[in-house]
MIDOSE-1310 file (N, C-alpha, C; in nm, 2 decimals, decimal comma, always signed):
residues 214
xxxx	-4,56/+0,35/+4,57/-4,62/+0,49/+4,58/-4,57/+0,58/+4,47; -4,66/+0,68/+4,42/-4,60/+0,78/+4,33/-4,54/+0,90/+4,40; -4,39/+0,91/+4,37/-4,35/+1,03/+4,44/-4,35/+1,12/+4,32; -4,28/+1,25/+4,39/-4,28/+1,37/+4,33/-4,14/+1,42/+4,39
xxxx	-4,02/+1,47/+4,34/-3,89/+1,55/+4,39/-3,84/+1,65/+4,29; -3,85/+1,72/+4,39/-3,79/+1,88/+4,37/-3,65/+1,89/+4,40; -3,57/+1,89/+4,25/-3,41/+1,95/+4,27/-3,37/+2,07/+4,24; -3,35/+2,10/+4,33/-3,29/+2,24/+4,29/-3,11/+2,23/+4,27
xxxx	-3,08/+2,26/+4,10/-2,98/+2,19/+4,06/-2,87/+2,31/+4,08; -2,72/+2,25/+4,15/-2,65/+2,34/+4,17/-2,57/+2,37/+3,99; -2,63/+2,50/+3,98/-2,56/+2,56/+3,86/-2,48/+2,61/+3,79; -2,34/+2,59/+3,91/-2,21/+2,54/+3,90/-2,19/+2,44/+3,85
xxxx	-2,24/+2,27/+3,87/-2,21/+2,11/+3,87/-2,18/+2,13/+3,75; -2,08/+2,07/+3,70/-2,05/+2,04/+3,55/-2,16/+1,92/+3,52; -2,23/+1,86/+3,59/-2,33/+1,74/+3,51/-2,44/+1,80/+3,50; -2,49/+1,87/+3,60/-2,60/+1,97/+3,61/-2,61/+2,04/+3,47
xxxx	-2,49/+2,09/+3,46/-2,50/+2,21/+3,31/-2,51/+2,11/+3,19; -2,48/+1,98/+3,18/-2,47/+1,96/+3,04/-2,62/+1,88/+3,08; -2,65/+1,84/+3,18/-2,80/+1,80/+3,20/-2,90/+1,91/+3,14; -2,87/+2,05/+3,17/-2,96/+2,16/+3,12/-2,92/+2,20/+2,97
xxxx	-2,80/+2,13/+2,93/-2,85/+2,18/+2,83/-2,83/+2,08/+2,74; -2,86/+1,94/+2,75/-2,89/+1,82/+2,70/-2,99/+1,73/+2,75; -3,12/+1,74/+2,67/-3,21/+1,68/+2,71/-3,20/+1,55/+2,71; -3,17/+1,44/+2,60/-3,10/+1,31/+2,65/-3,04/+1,29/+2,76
xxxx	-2,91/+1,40/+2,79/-2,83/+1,34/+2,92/-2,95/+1,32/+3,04; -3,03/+1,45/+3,04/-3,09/+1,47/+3,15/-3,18/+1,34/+3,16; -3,26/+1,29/+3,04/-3,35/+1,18/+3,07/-3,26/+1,05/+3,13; -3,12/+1,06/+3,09/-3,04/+0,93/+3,10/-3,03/+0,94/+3,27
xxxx	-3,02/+1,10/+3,33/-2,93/+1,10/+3,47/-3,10/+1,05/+3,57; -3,18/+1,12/+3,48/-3,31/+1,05/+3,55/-3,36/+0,94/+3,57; -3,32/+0,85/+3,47/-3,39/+0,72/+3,46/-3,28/+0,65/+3,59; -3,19/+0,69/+3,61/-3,07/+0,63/+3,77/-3,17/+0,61/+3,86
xxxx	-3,26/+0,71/+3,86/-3,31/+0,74/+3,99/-3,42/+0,61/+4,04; -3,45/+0,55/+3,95/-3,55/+0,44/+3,91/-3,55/+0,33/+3,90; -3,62/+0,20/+3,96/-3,53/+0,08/+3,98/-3,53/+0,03/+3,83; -3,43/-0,08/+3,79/-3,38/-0,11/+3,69/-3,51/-0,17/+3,58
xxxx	-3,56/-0,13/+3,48/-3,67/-0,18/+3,41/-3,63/-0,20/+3,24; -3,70/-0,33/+3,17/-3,68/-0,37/+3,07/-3,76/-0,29/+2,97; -3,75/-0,35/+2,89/-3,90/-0,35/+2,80/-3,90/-0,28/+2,70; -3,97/-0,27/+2,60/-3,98/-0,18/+2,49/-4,04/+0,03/+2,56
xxxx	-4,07/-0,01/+2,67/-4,11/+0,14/+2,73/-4,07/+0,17/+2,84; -3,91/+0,14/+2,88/-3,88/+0,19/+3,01/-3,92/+0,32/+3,08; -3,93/+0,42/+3,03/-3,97/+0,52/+3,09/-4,10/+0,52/+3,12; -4,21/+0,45/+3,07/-4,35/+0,47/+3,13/-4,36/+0,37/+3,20
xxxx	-4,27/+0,27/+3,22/-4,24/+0,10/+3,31/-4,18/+0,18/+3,46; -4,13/+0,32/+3,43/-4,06/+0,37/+3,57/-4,19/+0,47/+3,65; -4,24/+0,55/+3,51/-4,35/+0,66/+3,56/-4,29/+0,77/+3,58; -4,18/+0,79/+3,48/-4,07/+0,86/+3,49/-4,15/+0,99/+3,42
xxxx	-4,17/+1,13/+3,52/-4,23/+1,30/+3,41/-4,13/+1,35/+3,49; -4,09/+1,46/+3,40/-4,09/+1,57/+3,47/-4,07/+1,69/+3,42; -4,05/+1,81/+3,47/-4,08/+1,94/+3,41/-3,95/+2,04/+3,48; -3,90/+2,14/+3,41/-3,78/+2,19/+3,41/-3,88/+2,35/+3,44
xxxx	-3,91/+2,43/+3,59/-3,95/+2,51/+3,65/-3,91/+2,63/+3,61; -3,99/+2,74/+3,53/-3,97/+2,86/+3,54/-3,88/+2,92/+3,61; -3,79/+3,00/+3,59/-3,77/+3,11/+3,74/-3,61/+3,11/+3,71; -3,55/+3,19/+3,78/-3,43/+3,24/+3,78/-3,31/+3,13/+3,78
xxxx	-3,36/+3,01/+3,90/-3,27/+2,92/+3,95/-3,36/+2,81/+3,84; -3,20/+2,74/+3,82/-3,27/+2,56/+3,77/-3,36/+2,51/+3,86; -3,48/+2,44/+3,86/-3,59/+2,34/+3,94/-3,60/+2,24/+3,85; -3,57/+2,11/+3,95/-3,67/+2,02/+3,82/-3,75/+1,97/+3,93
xxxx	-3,83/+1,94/+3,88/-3,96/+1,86/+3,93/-3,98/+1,70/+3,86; -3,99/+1,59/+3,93/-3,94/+1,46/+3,88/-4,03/+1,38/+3,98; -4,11/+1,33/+3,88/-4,23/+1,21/+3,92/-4,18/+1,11/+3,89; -4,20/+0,97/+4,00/-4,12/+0,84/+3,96/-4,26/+0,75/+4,06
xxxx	-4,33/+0,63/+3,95/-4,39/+0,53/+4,02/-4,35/+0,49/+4,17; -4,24/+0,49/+4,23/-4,16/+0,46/+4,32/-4,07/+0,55/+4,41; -4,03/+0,53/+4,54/-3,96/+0,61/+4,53/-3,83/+0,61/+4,48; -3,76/+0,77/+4,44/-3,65/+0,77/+4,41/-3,48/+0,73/+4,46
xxxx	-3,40/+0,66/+4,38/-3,28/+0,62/+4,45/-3,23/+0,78/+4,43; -3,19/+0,86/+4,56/-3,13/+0,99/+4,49/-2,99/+0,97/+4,55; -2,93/+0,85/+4,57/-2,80/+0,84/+4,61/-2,75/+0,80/+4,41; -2,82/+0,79/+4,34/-2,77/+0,78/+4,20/-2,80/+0,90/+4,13
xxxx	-2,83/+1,00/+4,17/-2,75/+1,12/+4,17/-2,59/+1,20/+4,18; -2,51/+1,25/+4,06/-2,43/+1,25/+4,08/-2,39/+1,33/+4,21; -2,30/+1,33/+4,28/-2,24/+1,41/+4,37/-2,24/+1,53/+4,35; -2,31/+1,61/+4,46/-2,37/+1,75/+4,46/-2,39/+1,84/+4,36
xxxx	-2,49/+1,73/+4,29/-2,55/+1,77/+4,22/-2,68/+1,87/+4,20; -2,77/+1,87/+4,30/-2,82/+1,97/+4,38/-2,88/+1,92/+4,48; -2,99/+2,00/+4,52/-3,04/+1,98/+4,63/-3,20/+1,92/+4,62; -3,25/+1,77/+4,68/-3,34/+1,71/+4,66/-3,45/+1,66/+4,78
xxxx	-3,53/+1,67/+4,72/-3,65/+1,67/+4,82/-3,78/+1,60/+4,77; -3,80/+1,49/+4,84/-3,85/+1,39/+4,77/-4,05/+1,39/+4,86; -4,19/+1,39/+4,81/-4,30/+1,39/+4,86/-4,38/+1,24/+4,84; -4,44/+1,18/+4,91/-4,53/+1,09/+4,84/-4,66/+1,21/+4,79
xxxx	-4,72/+1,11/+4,67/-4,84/+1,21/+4,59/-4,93/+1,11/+4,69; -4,95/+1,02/+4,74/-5,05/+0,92/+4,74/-5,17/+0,99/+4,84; -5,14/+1,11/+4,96/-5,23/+1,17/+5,02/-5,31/+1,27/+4,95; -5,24/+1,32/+4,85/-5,26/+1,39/+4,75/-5,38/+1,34/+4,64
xxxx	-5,34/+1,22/+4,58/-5,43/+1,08/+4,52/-5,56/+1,09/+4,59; -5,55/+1,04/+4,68/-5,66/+1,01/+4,80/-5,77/+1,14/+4,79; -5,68/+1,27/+4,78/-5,79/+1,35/+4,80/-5,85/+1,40/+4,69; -5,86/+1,36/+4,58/-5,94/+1,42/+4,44/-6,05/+1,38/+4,47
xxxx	-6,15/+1,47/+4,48/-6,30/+1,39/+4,49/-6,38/+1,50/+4,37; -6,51/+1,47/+4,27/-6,59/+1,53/+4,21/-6,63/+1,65/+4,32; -6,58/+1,76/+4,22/-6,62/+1,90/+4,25/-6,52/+1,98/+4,32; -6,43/+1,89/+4,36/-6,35/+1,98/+4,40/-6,23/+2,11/+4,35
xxxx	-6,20/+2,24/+4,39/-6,14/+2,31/+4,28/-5,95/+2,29/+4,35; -5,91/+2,30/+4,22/-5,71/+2,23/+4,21/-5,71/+2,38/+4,16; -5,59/+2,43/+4,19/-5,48/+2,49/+4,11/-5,41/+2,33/+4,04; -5,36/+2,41/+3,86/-5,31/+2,33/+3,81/-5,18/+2,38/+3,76
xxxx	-5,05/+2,30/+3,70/-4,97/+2,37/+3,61/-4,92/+2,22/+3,53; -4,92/+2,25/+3,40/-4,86/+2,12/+3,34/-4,81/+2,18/+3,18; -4,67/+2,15/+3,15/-4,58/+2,21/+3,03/-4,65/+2,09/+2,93; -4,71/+2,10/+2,81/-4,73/+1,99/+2,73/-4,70/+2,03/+2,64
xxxx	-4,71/+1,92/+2,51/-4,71/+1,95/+2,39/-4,83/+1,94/+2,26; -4,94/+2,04/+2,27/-4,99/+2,04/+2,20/-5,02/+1,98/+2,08; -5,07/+1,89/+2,03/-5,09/+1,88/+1,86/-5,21/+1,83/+1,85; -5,23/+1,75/+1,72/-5,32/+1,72/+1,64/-5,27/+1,66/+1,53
xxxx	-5,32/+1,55/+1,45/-5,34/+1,50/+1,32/-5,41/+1,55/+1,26; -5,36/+1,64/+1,12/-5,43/+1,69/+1,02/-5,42/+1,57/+0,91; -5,51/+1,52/+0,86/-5,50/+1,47/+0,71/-5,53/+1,51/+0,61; -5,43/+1,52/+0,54/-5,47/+1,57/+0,39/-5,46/+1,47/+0,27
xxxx	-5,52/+1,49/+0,17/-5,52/+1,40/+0,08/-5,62/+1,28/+0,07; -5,50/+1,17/+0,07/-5,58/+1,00/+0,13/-5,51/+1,00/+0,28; -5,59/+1,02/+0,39/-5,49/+0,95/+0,45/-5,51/+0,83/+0,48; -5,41/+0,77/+0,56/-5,42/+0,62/+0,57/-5,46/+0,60/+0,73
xxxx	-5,44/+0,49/+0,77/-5,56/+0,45/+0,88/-5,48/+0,28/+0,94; -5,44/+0,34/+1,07/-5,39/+0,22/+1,20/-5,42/+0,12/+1,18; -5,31/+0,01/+1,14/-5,37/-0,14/+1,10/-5,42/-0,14/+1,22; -5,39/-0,11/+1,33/-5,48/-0,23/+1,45/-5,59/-0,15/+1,51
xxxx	-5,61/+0,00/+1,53/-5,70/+0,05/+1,58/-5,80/+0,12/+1,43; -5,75/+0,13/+1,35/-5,84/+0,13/+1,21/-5,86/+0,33/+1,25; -5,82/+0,42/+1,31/-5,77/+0,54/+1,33/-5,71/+0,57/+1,22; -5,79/+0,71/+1,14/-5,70/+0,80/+1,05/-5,60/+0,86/+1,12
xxxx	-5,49/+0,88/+1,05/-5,35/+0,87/+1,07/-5,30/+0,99/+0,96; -5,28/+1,11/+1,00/-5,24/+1,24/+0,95/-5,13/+1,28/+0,96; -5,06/+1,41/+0,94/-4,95/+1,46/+0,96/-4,96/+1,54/+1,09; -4,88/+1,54/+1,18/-4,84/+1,58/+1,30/-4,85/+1,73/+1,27
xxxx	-4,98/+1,85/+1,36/-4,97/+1,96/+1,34/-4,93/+1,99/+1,55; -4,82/+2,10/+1,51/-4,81/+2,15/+1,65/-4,90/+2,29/+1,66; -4,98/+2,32/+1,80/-5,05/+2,35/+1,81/-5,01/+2,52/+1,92; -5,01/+2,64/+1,87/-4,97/+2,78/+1,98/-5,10/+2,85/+2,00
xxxx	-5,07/+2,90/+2,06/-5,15/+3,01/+2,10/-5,32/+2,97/+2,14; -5,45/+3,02/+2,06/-5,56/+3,00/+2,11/-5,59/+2,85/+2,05; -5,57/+2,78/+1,99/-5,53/+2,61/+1,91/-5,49/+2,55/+2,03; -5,36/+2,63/+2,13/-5,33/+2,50/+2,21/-5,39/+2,53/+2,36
xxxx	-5,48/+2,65/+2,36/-5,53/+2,62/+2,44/-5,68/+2,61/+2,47; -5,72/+2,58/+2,36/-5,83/+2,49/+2,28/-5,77/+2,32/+2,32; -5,70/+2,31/+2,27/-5,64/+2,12/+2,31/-5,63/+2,09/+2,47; -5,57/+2,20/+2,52/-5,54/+2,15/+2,68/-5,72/+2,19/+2,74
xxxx	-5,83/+2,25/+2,73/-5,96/+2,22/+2,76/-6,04/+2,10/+2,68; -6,01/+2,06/+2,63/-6,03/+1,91/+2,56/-5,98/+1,85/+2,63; -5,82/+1,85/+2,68/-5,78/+1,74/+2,75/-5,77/+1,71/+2,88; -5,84/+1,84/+2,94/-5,84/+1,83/+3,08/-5,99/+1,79/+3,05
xxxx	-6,09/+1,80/+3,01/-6,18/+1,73/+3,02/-6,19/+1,60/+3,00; -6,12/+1,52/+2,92/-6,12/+1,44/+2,91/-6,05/+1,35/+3,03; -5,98/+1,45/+3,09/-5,88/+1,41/+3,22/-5,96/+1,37/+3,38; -6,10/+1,46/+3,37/-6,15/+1,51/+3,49/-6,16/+1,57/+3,53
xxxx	-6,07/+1,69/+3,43/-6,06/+1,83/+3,49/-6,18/+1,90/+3,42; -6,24/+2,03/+3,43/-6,34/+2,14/+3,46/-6,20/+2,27/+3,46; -6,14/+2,29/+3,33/-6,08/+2,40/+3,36/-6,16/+2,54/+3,38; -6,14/+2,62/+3,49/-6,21/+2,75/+3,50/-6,14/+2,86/+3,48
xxxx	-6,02/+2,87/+3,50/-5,94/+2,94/+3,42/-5,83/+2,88/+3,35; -5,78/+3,01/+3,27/-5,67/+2,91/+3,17/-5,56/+3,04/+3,11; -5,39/+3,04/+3,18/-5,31/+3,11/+3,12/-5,25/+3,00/+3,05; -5,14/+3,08/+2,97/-5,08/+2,98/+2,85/-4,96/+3,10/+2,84
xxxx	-4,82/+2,99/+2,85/-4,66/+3,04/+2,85/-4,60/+2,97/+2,74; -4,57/+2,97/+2,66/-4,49/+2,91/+2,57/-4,34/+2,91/+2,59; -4,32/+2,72/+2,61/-4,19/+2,78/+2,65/-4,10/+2,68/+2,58; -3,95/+2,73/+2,58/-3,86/+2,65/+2,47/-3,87/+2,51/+2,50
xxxx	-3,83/+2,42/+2,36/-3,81/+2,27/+2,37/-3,67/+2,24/+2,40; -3,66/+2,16/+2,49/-3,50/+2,16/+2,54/-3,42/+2,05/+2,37; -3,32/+2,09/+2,36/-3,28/+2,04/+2,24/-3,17/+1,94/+2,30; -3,11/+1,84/+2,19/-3,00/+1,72/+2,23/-2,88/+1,79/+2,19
xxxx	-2,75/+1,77/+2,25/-2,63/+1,81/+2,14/-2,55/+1,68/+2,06; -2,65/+1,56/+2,13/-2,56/+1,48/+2,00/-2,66/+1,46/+1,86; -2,56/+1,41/+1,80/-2,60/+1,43/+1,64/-2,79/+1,32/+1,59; -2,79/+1,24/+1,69/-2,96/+1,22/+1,70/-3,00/+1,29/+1,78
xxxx	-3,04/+1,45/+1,72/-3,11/+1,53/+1,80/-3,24/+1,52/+1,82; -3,34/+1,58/+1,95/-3,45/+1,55/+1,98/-3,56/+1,62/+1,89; -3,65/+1,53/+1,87/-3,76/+1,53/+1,80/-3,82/+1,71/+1,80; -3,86/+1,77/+1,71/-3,88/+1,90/+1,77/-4,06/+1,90/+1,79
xxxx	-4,09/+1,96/+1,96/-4,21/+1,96/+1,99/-4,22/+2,14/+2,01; -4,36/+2,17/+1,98/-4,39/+2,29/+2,02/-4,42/+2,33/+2,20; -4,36/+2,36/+2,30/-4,46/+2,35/+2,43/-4,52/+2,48/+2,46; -4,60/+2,40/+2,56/-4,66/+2,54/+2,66/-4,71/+2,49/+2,77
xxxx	-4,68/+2,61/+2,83/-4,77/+2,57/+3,01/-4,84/+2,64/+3,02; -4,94/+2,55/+3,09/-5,07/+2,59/+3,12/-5,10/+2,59/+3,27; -5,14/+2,68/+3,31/-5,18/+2,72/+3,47/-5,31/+2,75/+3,49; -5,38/+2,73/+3,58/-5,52/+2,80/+3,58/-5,57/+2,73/+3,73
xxxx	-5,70/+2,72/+3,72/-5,78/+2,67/+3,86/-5,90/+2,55/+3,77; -5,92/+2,49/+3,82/-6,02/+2,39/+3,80/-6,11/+2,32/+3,86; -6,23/+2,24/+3,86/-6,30/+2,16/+3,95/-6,28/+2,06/+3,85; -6,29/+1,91/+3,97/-6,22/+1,78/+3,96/-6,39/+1,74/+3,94
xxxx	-6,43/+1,66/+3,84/-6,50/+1,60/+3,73/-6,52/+1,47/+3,74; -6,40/+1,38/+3,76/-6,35/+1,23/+3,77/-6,25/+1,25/+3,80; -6,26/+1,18/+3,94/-6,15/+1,08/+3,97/-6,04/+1,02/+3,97; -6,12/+0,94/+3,90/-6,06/+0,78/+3,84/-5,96/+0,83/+3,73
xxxx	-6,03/+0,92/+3,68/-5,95/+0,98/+3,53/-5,82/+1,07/+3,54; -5,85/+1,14/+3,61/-5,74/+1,24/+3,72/-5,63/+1,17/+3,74; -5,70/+1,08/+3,86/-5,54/+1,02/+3,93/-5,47/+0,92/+3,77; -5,54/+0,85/+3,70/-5,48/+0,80/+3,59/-5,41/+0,91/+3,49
xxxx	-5,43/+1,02/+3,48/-5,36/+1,16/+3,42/-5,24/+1,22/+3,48; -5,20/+1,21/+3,62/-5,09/+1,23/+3,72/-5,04/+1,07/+3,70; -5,08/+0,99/+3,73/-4,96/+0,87/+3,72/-4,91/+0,89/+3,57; -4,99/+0,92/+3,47/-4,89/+0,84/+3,34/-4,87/+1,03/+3,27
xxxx	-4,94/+1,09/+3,28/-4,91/+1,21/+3,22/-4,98/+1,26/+3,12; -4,98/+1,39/+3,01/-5,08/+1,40/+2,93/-5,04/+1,42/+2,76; -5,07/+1,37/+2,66/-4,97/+1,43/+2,57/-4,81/+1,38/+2,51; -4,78/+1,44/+2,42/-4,68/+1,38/+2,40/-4,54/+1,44/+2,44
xxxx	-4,43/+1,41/+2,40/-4,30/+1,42/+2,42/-4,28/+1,44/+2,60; -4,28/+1,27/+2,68/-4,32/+1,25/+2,80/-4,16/+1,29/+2,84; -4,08/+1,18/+2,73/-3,93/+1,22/+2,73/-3,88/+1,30/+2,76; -3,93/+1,45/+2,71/-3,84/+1,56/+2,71/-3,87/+1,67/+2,77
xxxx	-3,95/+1,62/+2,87/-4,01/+1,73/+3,02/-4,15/+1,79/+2,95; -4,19/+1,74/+2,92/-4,37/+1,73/+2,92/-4,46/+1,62/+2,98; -4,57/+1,67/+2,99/-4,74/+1,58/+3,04/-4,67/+1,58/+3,18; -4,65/+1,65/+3,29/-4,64/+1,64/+3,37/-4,71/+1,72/+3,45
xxxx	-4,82/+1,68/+3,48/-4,95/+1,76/+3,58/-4,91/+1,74/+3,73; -4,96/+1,92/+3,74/-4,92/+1,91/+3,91/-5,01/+1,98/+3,93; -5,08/+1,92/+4,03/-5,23/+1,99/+4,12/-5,20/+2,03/+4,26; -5,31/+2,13/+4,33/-5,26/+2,17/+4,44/-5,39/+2,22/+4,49
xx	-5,43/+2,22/+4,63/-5,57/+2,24/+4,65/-5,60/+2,41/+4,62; -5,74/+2,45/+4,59/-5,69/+2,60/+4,52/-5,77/+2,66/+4,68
């Protein structure tokens, strides 16, 4: 089953704080939570998103294919609260309208010059442009349609990229969240956009879509 848990992280914990303000530690304290997986892509092998909550107090919000082990959570660490999504799943049907909110990271391949082109998918292949303001929310109505979604409305928050403090620091992504209301289009496309997420830098608390009946 795909769960969903809400921590609300005590902001005293000495792991807590270097979790918040180390995006590696945080992905490492996350992947605990998840049974043990191999592979060249462990984190999409777990179904591991999650998104770091606006607001005064730390929230994380933490999707896992499975449910979570939260006894591999450090000790009072915060406070956790674990949902199955799968009633949730069940209920997407064409036409229906969601509240949405999902932190992503905008971009696009620009090419300039010659560019070159994916030995295996034969795809031009450009330079990485990150995407603000009316650009990125131009991309997320692209990608919610392509998702299923019918966005009807659309705000847009720009918000910081969590950075690493060891010396292989994290890739820098532009974000933003996006909130609005929508009608459900597909499905099939939907619930495949909540299991795996949307967008890139999955790692560092982006593509993590959360719907809600509106």
């Amino acid at each position: 089953m795909t769960s969903l848990t809400r921590i609300a992280l005590d902001p005293h914990h000495a792991a807590a704080r270097a979790d918040l303000a180390d995006v590696d530690s945080l992905h490492k304290t996350l992947m605990r939570l998840t049974p043990d997986h191999t592979g060249p892509a462990p984190r999409a092998a777990a179904g591991l998103l999650f998104r770091t909550e606006p607001g005064p107090d730390p929230i994380l919000l933490v999707q896992t294919a499975h449910a979570p082990d939260l006894t591999a959570l450090p000790t009072s660490y915060g406070t956790a609260r674990t949902i199955d999504l799968t009633p949730l799943m069940n209920s997407l049907t064409p036409g229906r309208t969601m509240r949405y909110r999902i932190t992503a990271a905008p971009t696009v391949a620009r090419s300039a010059g010659n560019p070159t082109r994916h030995p295996t998918t034969g795809k031009r292949r450009g330079k990485i442009t990150h995407l603000t303001g009316d650009d990125a929310i131009a991309w997320w109505q692209r990608r919610a349609m392509a998702v299923g979604l019918e966005p009807v409305t659309v705000s847009s928050l720009p918000r910081p990229f969590p950075r690493a403090r060891s010396t292989r620091s994290s890739p820098y992504f532009t974000l933003t969240q996006f909130d609005g209301v929508a009608h459900i289009t597909d499905n099939g496309l939907l619930t495949h956009a909540l299991k795996n997420g949307i967008g890139r830098a999955k790692s560092y608390g982006a593509g993590l879509l959360s719907l809600a009946p509106a």
